[in-house]
C-alpha positions as CSV (number, residue, x, y, z in Angstrom):
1,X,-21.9,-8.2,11.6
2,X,-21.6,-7.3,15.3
3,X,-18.8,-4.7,16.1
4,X,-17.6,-5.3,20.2
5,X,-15.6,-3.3,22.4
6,X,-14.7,0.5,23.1
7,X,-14.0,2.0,19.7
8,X,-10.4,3.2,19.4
9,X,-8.0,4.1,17.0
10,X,-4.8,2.8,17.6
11,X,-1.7,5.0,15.8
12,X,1.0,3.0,16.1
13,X,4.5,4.5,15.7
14,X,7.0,1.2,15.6
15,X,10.8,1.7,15.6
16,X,12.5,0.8,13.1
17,X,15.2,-1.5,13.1
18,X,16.6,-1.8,9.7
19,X,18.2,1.0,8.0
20,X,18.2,1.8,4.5
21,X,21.3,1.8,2.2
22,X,22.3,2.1,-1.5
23,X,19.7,4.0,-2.8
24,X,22.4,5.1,-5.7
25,X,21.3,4.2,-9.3
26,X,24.2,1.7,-9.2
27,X,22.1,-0.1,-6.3
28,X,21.0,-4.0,-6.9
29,X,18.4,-3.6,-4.3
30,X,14.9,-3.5,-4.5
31,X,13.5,-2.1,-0.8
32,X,10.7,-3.2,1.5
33,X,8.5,-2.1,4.3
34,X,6.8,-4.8,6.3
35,X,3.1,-4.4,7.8
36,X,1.7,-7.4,10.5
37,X,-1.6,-7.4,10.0
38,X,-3.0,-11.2,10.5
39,X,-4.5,-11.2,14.2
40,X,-3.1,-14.0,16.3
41,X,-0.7,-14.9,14.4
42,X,2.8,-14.3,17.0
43,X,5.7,-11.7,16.1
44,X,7.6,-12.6,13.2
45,X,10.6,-12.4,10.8
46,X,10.3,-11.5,7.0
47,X,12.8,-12.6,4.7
48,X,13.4,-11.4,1.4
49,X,15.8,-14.4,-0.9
50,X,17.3,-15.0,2.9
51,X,17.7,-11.3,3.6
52,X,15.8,-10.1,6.4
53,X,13.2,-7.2,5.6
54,X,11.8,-7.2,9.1
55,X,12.4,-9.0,12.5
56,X,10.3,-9.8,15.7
57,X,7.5,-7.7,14.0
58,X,4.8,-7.6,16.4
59,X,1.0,-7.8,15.1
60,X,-0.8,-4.0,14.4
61,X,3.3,-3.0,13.3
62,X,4.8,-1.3,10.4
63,X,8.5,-1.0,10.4
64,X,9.4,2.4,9.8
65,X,12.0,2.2,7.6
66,X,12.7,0.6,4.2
67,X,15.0,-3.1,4.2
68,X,17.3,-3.6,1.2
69,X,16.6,-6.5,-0.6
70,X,18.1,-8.2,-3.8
71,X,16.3,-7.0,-6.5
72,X,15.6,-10.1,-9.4
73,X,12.5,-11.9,-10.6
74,X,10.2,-14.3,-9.0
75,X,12.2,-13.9,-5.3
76,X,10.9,-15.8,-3.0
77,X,9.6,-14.1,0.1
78,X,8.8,-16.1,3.5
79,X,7.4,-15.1,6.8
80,X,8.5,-17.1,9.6
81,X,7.5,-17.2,13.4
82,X,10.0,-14.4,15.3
83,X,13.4,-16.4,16.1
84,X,12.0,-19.6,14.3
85,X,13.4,-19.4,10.6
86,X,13.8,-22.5,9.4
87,X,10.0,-23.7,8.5
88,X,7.8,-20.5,6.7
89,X,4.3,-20.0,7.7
90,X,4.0,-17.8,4.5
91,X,5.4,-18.2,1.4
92,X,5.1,-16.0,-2.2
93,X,7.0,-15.0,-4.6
94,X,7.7,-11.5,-6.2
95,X,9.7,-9.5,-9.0
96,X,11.2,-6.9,-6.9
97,X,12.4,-3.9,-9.4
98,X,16.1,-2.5,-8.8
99,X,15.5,0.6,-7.2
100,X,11.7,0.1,-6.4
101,X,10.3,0.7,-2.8
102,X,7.6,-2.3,-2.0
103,X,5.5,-3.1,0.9
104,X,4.6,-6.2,2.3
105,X,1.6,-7.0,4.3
106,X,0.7,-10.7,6.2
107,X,-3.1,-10.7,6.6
108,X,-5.9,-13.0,7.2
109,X,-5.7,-15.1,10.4
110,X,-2.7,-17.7,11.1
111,X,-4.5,-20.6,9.4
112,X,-5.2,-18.7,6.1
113,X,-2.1,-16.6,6.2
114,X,-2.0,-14.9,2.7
115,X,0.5,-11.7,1.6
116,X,-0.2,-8.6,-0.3
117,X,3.1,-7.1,-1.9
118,X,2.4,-3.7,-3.4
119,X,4.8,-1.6,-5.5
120,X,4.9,1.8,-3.8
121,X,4.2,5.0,-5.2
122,X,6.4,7.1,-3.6
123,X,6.3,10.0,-6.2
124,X,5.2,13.2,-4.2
125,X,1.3,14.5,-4.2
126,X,0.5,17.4,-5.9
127,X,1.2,21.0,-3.9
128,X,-0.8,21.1,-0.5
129,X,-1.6,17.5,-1.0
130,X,-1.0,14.4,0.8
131,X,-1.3,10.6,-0.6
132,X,-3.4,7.6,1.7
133,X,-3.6,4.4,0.7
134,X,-6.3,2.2,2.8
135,X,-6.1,-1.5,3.3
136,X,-9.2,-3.5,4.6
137,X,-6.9,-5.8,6.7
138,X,-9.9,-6.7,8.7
139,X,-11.2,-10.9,8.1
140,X,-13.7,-10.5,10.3
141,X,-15.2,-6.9,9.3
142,X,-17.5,-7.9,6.4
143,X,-18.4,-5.2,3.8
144,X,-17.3,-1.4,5.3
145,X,-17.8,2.0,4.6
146,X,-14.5,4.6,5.1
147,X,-15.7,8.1,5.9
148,X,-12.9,10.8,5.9
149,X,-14.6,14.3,6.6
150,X,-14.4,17.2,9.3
151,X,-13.6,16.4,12.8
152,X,-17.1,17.5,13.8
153,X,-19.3,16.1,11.0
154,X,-21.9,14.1,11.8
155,X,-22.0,11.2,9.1
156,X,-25.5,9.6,9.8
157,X,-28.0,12.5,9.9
158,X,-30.5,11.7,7.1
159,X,-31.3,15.4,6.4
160,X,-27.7,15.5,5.3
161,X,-26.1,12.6,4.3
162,X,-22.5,12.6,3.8
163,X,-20.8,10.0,0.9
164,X,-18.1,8.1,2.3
165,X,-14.9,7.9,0.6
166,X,-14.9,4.2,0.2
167,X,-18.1,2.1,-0.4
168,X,-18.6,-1.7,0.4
169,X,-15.3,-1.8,1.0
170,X,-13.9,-5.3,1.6
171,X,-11.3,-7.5,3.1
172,X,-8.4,-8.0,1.8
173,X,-8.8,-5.2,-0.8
174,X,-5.6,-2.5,-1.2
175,X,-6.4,0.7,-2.8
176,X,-4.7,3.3,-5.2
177,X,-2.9,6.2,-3.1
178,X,-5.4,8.9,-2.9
179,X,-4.8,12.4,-2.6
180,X,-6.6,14.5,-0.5
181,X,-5.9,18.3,0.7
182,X,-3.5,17.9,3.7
183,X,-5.3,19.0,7.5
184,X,-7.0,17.2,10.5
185,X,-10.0,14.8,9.7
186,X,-11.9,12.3,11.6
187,X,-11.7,9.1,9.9
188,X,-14.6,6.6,10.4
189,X,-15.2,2.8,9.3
190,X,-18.9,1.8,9.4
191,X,-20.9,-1.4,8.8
192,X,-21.4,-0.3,4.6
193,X,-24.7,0.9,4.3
194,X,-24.8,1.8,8.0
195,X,-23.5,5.2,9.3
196,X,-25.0,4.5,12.6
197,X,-22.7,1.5,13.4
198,X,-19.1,2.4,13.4
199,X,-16.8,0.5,13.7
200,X,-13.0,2.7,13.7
201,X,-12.9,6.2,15.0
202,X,-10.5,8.3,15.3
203,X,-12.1,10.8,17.4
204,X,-13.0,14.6,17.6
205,X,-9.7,16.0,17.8
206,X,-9.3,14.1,14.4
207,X,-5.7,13.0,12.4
208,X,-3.6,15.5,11.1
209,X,-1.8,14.5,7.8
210,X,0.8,16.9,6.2
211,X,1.4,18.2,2.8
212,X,3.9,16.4,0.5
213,X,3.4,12.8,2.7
214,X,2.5,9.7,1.8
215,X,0.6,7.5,4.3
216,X,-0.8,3.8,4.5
217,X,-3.9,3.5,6.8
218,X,-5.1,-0.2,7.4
219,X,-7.9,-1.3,9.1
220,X,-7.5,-4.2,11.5
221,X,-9.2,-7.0,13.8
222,X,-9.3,-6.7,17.7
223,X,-5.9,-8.4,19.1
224,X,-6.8,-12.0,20.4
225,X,-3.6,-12.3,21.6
226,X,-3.5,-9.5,24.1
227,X,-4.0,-9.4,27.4
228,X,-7.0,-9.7,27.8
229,X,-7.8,-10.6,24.6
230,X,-9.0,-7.1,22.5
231,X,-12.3,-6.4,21.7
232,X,-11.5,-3.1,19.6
233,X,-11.3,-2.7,15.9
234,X,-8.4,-0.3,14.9
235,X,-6.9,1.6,12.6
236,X,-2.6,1.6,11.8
237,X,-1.3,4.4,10.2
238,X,2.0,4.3,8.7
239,X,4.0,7.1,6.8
240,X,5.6,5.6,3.5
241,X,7.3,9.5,3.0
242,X,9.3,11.0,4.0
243,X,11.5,8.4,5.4
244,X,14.9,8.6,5.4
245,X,17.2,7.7,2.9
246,X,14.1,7.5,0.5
247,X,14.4,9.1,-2.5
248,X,10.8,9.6,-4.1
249,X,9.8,7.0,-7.3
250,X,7.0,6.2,-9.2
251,X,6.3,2.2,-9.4
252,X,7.7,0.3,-12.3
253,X,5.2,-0.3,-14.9
């Protein structure tokens, strides 16, 4: 695997355009966050049994806010190109939980367009602790290793070698949340088995994650439809909680 470009870390903070409502134990809503994560594939609209969860949702996005949805079994959930909602590029189906908080990723590229729909875990960490959950989102990354650690470690010194987080880590895999002390780390994505060759860094001044959040970090391709076309690998992170409106819950079991 050959890794091209400047390496970057792009944070992306996206506005959010769909406001949450109903959270009341009377609710018949379920409610979703949307991540775009298949590079080249153009903005698009989720829907949700013909209720929008997201809208002109760019690619490297996460809407910042959770959508209301009906709640009910095997609902079907499309994807269609922004503005064009009449013929899906993505179809699935789901058994969105009254009162549940989901997320939805599109990954893979436009011609093997596949979803990921997770129940969210949105009860808090324990005290001082955050939550991060990592997606490989990455089809053309191959086998990685995830390094979280000091802003100033070095990761590929022999005389101390220093575990990653994540081993042979691979596309389209979703972890667990895992909890971690809250603070500023560097986090790096290698080649797996090769420290020297990173692929994702965040830099020296490192990420700063608070207690009591909740956080989704997922790696992604270069963006072949920018201008010109990108040649870095990056890294969305996206806060789950505390958002608005939210009111913390465990996934249904």
């Amino acid at each position: 695997m050959k890794f091209n470009g400047k390496l970057c870390l792009a944070l992306v903070a996206t506005s959010g355009f769909l406001t949450l409502a109903g959270c009341g134990g009377s609710s018949s809503h379920a409610y979703v966050k949307f991540i775009h994560a298949s590079p080249g594939a153009p903005n698009v609209d989720v829907e949700v049994k013909d209720k929008f969860a997201a809208q002109n949702a760019a690619y490297g996005s996460a809407t910042s806010a959770y959508a209301p949805v009906p709640a009910g079994t095997n609902e079907k959930v499309q994807v269609f190109a922004a503005g064009k909602d009449s013929t899906a590029v993505l179809s699935a189906s789901q058994t969105f939980t009254k009162n549940q908080y989901y997320t939805i990723l599109a990954l893979n590229t436009p011609t093997k367009l596949q979803a990921a729909i997770e129940n969210d875990d949105l009860t808090a960490p324990t005290s001082g602790n955050c939550k991060i959950r990592v997606v490989h989102g990455s089809p053309s990354a191959g086998a990685v290793d995830v390094y979280v650690t000091a802003p100033n470690t070095i990761i590929n010194d022999p005389k101390n070698p220093v575990a990653p987080v994540l081993s042979n880590f691979t596309f389209p895999t979703v972890t667990k949340y895992l909890q971690v002390p809250a603070g500023t780390y560097r986090i790096r994505v290698t080649v797996h088995g090769d420290p020297s060759t990173v692929a994702i860094d965040t830099g020296a001044s490192g990420v700063a994650v608070s207690a009591g959040a909740i956080y989704t970090a997922v790696a992604l391709d270069p963006n072949p439809s920018s201008n010109p076309p990108g040649t870095a690998f990056t890294l969305l992170l996206t806060q789950d909680q505390p958002v608005a409106g939210v009111t913390p819950m465990a996934p249904a079991m």
